[in-house]
PADREN-604169 format. One line per 2 residues: for each residue x, y, z of C-alpha. Coordinates in steps of 0.1 Angstrom, whole numbers. Example, Ala and Ser with C-alpha at 12.3 -4.5 7.8 and 13.67 -1.06 7.14 Angstrom:
<pts>
123,-45,78  137,-11,71;
</pts>
This chain:
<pts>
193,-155,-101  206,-123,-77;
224,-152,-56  247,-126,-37;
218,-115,-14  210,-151,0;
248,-158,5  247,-115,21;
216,-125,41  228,-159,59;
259,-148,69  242,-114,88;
258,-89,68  238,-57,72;
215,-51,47  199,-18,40;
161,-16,23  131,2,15;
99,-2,6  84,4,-28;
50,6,-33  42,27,-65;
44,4,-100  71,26,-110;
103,3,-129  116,41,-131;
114,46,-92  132,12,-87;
161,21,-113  169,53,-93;
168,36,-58  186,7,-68;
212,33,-80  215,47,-54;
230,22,-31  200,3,-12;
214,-33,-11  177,-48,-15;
146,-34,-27  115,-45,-9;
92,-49,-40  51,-46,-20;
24,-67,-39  3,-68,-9;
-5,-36,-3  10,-15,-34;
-12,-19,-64  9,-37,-82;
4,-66,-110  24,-95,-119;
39,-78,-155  47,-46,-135;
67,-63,-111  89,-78,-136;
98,-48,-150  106,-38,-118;
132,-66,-111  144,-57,-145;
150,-22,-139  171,-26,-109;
194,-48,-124  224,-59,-109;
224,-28,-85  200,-37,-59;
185,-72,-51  147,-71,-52;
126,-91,-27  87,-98,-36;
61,-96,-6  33,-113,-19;
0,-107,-9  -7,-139,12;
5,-174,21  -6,-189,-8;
5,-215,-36  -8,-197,-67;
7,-161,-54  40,-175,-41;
50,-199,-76  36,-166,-97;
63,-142,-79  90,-167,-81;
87,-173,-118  96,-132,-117;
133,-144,-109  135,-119,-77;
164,-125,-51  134,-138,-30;
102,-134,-11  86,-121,19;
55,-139,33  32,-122,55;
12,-131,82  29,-163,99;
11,-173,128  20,-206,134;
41,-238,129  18,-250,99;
15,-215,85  51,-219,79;
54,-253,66  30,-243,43;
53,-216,34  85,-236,27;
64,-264,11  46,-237,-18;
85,-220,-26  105,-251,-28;
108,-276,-56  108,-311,-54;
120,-333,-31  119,-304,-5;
88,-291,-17  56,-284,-38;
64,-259,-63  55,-263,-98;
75,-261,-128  67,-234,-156;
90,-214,-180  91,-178,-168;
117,-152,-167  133,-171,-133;
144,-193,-156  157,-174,-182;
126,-178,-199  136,-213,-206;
173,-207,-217  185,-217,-179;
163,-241,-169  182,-267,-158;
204,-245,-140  179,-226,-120;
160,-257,-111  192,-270,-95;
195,-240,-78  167,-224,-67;
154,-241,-36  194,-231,-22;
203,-191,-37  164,-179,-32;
157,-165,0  125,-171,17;
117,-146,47  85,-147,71;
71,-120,84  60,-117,121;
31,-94,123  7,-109,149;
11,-113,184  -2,-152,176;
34,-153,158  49,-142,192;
34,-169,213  43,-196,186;
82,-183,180  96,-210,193;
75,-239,169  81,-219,135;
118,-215,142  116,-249,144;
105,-255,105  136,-260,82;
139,-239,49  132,-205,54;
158,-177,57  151,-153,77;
122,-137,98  117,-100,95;
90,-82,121  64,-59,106;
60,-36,141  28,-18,130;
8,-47,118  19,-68,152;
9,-38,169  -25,-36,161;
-28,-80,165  -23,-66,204;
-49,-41,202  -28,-7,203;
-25,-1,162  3,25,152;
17,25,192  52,4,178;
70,20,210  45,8,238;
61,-13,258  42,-45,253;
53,-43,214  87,-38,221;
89,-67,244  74,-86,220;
99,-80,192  129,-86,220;
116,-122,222  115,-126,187;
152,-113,187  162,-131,216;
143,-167,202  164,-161,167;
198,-150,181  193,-184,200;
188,-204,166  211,-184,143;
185,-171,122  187,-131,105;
163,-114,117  147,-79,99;
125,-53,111  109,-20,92;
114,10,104  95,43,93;
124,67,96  160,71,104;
157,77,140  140,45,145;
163,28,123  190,35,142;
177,21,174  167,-11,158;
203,-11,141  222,-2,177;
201,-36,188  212,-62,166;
190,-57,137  211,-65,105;
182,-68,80  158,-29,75;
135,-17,52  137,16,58;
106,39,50  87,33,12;
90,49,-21  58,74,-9;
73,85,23  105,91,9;
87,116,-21  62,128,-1;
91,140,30  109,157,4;
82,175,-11  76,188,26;
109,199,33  110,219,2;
76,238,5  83,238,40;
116,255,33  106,279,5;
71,287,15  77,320,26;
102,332,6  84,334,-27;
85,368,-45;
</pts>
């Protein structure tokens, strides 16, 4: 288990990400390389299967510590992408106190929760299974995601729940819960990701955020933020492609 990110993550290191969204283990290998300290593996909106996301998580090695997003709050989902062995998992969509009891309760073994046992690759396909069992419910990290403005209201009764990690805001999908999709620098969004911040610098807990580009990034970075996914595996190719057409466009013989 890619342990060193939990330990990273709880003591608010910073922690630079991005998001990747094409089933590529080759894209993976050459960001991990490349010095992102955690890969932000998508499963719920990159078309990506169970076996595809192993390979994945293989290909990046010791280099860059994967985290899963899976698609939904749900038992089946959540047990399924930890038996992948990732560093841990993002679940979106919290709303509410229960939402993330539920949460905890589906990710954590026995006594502290609900998840089932089954020989998978987290477990050294059997080999370690003792080990990771023992383990597990401490070294993986389990992160919510704020994404509705119902999440907002409710910050203070889910930072309440015990055995999650950290929170990390997804600023698009919170903006359209208030009715202004896309409009992440309207005012009403960003005071409700200062509360956020404000409600979890109260209780000690890491906070992240995505941001679409650098500029952004650093304003989020110059304001506490220690956790960022920065951009996605499409935005990064497809910029690049731009900047070199862009670039060369008119100079072809």
């Amino acid at each position: 288990m890619q342990n060193s990110f939990h330990e990273r993550l709880s003591s608010g290191e910073f922690l630079l990400g991005t998001i990747i969204s094409l089933g590529s283990p080759e894209v993976v290998e050459l960001l991990a390389a490349r010095g992102f300290d955690w890969l932000f593996i998508d499963m719920e909106h990159g078309a990506l299967d169970y076996s595809t996301a192993q390979r994945m998580i293989m290909a990046a090695g010791d280099q860059s510590a994967c985290v899963l997003r899976v698609p939904n709050n749900d038992e089946v989902w959540i047990k399924k992408a930890l038996d992948l062995g990732p560093a841990g998992i993002i679940i979106p969509q919290m709303r509410t106190k229960d939402d993330a009891e539920n949460a905890v309760r589906y990710s954590k073994f026995p006594p502290d929760g609900e998840r089932s046992v089954g020989i998978a690759r987290a477990h050294g396909y059997g080999m370690d299974f003792t080990d990771y069992i023992q383990r597990a419910n401490q070294e993986m990290s389990l992160i919510l995601q704020v994404e509705h403005i119902q999440a907002v209201e409710n910050i203070d009764s889910i930072l309440q729940v015990e055995g999650f990690d950290a929170l990390l805001v997804g600023p698009y999908d919170l903006s359209g819960s208030m009715g202004i999709i896309g409009q992440v620098d309207d005012p009403k969004v960003k005071n409700a990701i200062a509360k956020v911040q404000a409600r979890c610098q109260e209780a000690q807990i890491p906070l992240g955020i995505f941001a679409a580009n650098i500029e952004t990034a650093r304003v989020y970075i110059k304001s506490g933020f220690k956790l960022l996914a920065v951009g996605m595996d499409m935005m990064l190719l497809g910029g690049a492609a731009v900047e070199v057409v862009n670039a060369l466009r008119d100079k072809r013989g």
